[in-house]
C-alpha positions as CSV (number, residue, x, y, z in Angstrom):
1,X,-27.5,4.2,-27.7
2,X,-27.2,3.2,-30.8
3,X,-25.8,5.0,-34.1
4,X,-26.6,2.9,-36.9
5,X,-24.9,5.1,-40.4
6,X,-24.6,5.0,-44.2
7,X,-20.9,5.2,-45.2
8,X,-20.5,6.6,-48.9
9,X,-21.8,10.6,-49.4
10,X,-22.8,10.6,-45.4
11,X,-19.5,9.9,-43.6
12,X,-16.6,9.1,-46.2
13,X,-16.8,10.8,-49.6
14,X,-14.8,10.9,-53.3
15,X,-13.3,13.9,-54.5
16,X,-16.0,14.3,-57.0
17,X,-18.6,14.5,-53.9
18,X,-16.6,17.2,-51.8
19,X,-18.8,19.2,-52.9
20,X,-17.5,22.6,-51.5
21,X,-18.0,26.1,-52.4
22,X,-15.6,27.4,-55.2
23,X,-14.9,30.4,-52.5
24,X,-14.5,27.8,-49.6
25,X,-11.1,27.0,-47.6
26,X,-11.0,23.2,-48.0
27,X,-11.2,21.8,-44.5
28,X,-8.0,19.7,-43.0
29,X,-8.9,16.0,-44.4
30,X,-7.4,12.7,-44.3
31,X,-7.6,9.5,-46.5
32,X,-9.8,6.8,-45.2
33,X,-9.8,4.7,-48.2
34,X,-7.1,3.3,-51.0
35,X,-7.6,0.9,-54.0
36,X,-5.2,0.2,-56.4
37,X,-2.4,2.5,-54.9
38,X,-5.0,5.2,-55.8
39,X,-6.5,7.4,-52.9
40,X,-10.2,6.9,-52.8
41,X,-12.4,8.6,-49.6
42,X,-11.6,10.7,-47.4
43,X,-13.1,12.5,-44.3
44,X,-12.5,15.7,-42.6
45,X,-10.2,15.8,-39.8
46,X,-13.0,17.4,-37.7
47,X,-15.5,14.5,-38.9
48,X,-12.5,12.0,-38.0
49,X,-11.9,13.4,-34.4
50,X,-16.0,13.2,-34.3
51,X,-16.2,10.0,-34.6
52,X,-13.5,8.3,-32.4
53,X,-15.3,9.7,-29.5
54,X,-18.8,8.7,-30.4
55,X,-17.9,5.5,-30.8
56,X,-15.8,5.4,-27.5
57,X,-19.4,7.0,-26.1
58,X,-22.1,4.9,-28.1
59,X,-22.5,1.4,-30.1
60,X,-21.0,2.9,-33.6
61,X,-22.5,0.6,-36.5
62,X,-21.3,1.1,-39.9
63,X,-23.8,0.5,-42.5
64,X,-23.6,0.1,-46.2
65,X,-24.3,-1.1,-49.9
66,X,-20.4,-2.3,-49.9
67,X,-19.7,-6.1,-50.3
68,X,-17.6,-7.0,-47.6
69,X,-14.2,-6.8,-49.4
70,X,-15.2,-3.1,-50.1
71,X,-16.1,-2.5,-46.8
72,X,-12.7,-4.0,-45.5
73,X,-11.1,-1.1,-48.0
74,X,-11.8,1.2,-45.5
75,X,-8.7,1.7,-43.4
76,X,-10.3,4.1,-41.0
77,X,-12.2,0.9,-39.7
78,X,-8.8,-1.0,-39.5
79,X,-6.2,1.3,-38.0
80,X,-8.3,3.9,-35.9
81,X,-11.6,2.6,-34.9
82,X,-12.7,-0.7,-34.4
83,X,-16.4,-1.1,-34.7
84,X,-17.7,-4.6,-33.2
85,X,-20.5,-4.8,-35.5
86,X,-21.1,-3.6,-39.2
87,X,-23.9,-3.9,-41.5
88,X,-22.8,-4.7,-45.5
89,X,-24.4,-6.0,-48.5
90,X,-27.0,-3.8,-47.9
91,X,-28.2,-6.0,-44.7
92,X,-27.2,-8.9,-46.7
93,X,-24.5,-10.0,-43.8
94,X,-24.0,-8.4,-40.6
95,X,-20.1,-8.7,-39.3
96,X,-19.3,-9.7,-35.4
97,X,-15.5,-8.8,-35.3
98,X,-14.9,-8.6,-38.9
99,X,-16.7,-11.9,-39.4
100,X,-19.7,-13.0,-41.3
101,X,-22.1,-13.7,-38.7
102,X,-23.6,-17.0,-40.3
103,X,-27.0,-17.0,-38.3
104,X,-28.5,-13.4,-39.8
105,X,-27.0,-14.9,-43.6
106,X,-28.9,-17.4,-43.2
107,X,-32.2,-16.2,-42.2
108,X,-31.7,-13.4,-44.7
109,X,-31.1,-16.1,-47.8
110,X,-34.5,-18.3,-46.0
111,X,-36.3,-15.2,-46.1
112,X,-35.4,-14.2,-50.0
113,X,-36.3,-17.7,-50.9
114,X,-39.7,-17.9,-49.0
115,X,-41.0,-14.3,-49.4
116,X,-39.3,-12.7,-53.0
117,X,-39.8,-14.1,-57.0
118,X,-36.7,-16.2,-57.3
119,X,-33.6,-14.1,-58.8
120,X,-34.2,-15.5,-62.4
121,X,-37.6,-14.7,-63.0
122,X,-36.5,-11.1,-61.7
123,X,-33.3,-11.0,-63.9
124,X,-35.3,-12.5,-66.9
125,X,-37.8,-9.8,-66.5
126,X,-35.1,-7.0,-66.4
127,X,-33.9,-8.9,-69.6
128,X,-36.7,-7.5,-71.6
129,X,-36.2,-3.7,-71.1
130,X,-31.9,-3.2,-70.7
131,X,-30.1,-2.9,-73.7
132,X,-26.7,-2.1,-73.6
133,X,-27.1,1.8,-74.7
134,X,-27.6,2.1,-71.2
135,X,-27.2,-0.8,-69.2
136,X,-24.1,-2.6,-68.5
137,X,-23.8,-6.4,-67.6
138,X,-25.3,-7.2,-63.7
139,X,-22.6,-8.0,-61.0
140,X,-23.5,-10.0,-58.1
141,X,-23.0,-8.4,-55.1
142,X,-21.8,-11.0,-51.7
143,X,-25.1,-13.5,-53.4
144,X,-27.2,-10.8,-52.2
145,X,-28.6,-8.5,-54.9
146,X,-27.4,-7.8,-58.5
147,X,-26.1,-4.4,-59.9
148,X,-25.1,-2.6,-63.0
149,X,-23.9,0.4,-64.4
150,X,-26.1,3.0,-66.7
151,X,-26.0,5.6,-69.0
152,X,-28.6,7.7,-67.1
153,X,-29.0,9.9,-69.8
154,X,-30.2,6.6,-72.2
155,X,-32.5,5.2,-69.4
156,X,-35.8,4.1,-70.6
157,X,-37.2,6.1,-67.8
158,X,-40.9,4.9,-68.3
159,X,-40.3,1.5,-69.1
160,X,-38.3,1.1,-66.3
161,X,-40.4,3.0,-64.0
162,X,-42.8,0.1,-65.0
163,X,-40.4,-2.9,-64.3
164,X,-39.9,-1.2,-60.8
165,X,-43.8,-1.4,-60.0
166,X,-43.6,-4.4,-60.8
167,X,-40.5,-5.6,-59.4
168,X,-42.1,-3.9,-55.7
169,X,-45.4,-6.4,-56.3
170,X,-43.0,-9.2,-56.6
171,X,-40.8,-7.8,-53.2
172,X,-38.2,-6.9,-54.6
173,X,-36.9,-3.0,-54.9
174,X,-35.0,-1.2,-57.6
175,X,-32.6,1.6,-57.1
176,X,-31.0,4.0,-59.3
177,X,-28.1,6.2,-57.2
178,X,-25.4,7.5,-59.6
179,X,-24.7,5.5,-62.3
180,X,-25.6,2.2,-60.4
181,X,-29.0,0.8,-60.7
182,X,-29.3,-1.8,-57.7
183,X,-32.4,-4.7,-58.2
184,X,-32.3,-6.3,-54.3
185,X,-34.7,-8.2,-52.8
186,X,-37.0,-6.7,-50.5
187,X,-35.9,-8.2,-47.1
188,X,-32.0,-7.4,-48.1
189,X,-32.2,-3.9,-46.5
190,X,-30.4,-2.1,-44.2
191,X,-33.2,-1.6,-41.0
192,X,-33.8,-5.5,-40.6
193,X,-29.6,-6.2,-40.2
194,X,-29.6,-3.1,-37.6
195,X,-32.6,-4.1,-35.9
196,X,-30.7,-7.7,-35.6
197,X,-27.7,-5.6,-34.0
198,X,-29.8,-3.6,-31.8
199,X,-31.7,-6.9,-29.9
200,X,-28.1,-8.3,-29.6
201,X,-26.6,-4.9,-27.9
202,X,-30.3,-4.7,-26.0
203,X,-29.9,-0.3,-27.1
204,X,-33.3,0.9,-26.8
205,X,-32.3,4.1,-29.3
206,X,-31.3,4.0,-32.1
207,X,-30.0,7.2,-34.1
208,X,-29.8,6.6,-37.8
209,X,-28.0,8.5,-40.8
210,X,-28.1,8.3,-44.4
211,X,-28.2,9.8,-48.1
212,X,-29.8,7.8,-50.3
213,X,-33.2,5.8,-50.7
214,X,-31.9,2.4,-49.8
215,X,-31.2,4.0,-46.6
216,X,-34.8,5.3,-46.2
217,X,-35.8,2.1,-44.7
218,X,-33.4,2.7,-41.9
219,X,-34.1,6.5,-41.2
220,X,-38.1,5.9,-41.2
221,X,-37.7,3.4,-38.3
222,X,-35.1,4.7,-36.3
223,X,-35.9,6.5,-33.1
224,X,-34.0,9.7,-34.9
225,X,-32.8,10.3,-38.2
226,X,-30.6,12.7,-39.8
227,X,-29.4,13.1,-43.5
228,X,-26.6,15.3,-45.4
229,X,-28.6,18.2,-47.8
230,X,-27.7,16.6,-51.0
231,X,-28.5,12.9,-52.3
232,X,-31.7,10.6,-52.7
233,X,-33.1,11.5,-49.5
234,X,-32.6,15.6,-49.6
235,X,-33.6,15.2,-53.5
236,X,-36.8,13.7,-52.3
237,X,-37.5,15.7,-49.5
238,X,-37.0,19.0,-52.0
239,X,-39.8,17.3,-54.5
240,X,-42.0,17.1,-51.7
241,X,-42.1,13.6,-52.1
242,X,-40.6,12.0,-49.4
243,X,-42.5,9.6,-47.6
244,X,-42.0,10.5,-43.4
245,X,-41.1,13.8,-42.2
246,X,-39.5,13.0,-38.9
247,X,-35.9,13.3,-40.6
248,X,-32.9,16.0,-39.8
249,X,-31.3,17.6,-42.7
250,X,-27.6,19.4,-41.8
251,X,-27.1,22.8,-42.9
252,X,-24.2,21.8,-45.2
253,X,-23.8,19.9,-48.2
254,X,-21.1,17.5,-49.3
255,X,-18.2,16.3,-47.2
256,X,-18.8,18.9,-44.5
257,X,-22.2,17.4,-43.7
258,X,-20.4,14.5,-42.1
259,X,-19.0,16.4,-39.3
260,X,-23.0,18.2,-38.9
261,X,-24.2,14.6,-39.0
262,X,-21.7,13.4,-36.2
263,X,-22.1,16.6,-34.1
264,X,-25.5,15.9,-33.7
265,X,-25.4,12.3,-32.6
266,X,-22.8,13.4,-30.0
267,X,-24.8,16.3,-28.9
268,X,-28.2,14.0,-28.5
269,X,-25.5,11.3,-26.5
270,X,-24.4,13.7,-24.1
271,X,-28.2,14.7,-23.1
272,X,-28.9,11.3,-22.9
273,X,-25.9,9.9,-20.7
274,X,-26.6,13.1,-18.3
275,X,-30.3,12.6,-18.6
């Protein structure tokens, strides 16, 4: 089996994500993440324990927006578990070992070229509607998509719902999670760079978790999906507009979902290794 998950707000979280109960003991955590001498993520001690014996149990795949030197900020994937494979860039690159594997970045860049409106018609587009009241200057992410930062409160929010129609005729997809707007090319998702991993490992399940809408790609097409009860995903689901209704939502919000998510997957792996 395979257990394919989003990273940031479904296993690791910020303080300003915790996301517990004023009345609420805070659970026993530990930092998984530093940058700058400054503690970053963290994960419950429960979640922790968790996850060291899924992935001693079942192919754990890390999977996430992150450019590869953000991923590699992630000590818990350094010091305490090891995970062969890992899925960044938003399936831009898929590591082997902490590597770029160089045959999926190149069919990923073949595909962008053959099958998506070349990145500067896109960005010249995007050119006619940000203004910097709300948008900041686009980052390139690993030569894989572009981002910025926004004033959500000064977003255009027709004008951009507009460029994103658009922008989805010309296959590519536009993203709005937090303050980040993300503009990535259609084939630079997350279900294609696990789907890679799965043929590889020849796992004929795959059990998928994730928060937001980049990761809906992944949780439609996985054999079972599961999601935390706040982000993209449960914000869509809630609206009643979310487009499949085979996902799992935990009963918890915020940085105790994690350890719902990961009890789960190893529930569903212990019926299947007795089954």
């Amino acid at each position: 089996m395979l257990f394919a998950s989003d990273l940031d707000q479904t296993l690791i979280y910020s303080t300003r994500s915790f996301r517990l109960l004023p009345d609420h003991q805070s659970p026993a955590m530990s930092v998984v993440e530093t940058y700058n001498g400054r503690d970053i993520s963290y994960m419950t001690d429960d979640a922790i324990k968790h996850l060291l014996q899924l992935a001693s149990q079942a192919s754990f795949v890390p999977v996430t927006t992150r450019t590869i030197e953000q991923f590699r900020r992630i000590s818990l994937f350094r010091d305490a578990i090891l995970p062969v494979y890992g899925v960044v860039s938003n399936g831009g690159n898929v590591l082997v070992n902490g590597v770029i594997d160089q045959e999926w970045n190149h069919k990923v860049k073949s595909n962008v070229s053959q099958m998506c409106l070349c990145t500067q018609d896109i960005l010249s587009q995007f050119g006619e509607i940000s203004h910097a009241s709300w948008a900041g200057s686009l980052k390139l992410a690993d030569d894989c998509f572009h981002y910025c930062i926004v004033e959500r409160e000064n977003i255009p929010t027709e004008e951009l719902a507009s460029f994103s129609l658009w922008a989805k005729s010309q296959n590519w997809k536009i993203s709005l999670q937090g303050r980040k707007l993300y503009l990535v090319p259609a084939v630079v998702n997350k279900w294609d760079a696990v789907l890679y991993i799965q043929d590889l490992l020849e796992e004929k399940t795959v059990i998928a978790a994730g928060d937001s809408l980049l990761d809906l790609c992944m949780l439609e097409q996985a054999d079972y999906a599961i999601a935390p009860r706040h982000g993209e995903v449960w914000e869509s689901y809630s609206r009643g507009t979310l487009p499949i209704s085979s996902v799992q939502f935990t009963n918890q919000a915020g940085i105790l979902a994690a350890g719902e998510i990961l009890d789960y997957v190893s529930q569903f792996t212990a019926y299947k290794m007795q089954a």
